[in-house]
C-alpha positions in Angstrom: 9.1 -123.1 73.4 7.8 -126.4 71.8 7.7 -127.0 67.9 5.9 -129.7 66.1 5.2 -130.0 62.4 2.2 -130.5 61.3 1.8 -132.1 57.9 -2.1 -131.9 56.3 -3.5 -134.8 54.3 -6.4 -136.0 52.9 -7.4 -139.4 52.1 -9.1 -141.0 49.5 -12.1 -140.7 51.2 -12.1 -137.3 51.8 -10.9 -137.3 54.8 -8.1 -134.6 56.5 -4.9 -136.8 58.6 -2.7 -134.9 60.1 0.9 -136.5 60.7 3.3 -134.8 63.5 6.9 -134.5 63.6 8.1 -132.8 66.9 11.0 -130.2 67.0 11.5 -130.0 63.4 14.4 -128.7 61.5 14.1 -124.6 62.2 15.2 -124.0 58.6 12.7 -126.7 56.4 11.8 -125.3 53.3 8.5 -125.7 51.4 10.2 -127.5 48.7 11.4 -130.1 51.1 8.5 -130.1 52.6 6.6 -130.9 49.6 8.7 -133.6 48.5 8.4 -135.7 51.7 4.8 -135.5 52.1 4.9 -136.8 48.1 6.9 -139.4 49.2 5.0 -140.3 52.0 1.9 -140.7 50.0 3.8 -142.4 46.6 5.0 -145.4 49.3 1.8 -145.9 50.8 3.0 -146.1 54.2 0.1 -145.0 55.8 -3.4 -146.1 56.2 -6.3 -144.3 58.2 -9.7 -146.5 57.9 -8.8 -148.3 55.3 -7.8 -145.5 52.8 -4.7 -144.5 51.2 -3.6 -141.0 52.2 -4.2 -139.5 48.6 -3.4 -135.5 48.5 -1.2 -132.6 50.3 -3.5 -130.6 51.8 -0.9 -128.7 53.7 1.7 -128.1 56.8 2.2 -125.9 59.5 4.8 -125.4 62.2 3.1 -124.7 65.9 4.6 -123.3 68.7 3.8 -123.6 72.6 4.8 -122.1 75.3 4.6 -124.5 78.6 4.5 -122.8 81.8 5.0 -125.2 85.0 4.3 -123.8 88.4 5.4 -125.2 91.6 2.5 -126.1 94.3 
């Protein structure tokens, strides 16, 4: 089964970016979590349309299950 990590921003604008991290750590905490995503937006590293990514809006882990048949 496939993992990515979702991690929710918003922008200045008022916009929601969503950054992906596939097959993440299975044992992240929420601490962690929130500390990298405050890092990410205290470096500015990211810019979507001209704004700054401003606020943690959340994350998420999903999962997917990929099926491949044979024709």
């Amino acid at each position: 089964m496939a993992k990515t990590l979702e991690l929710i921003f918003t922008t200045t604008t008022g916009k929601d970016v969503t950054l992906t991290v596939d097959e993440p750590r299975a044992d992240v905490t929420d601490a962690e979590l929130l500390a990298g995503m405050q890092a990410i937006i205290t470096q500015d590293v990211f810019e979507v349309e001209g704004s700054s990514l401003s606020t943690v809006k959340g994350a998420r882990i999903v999962e997917r299950n990929i099926v491949e048949y044979e024709v």
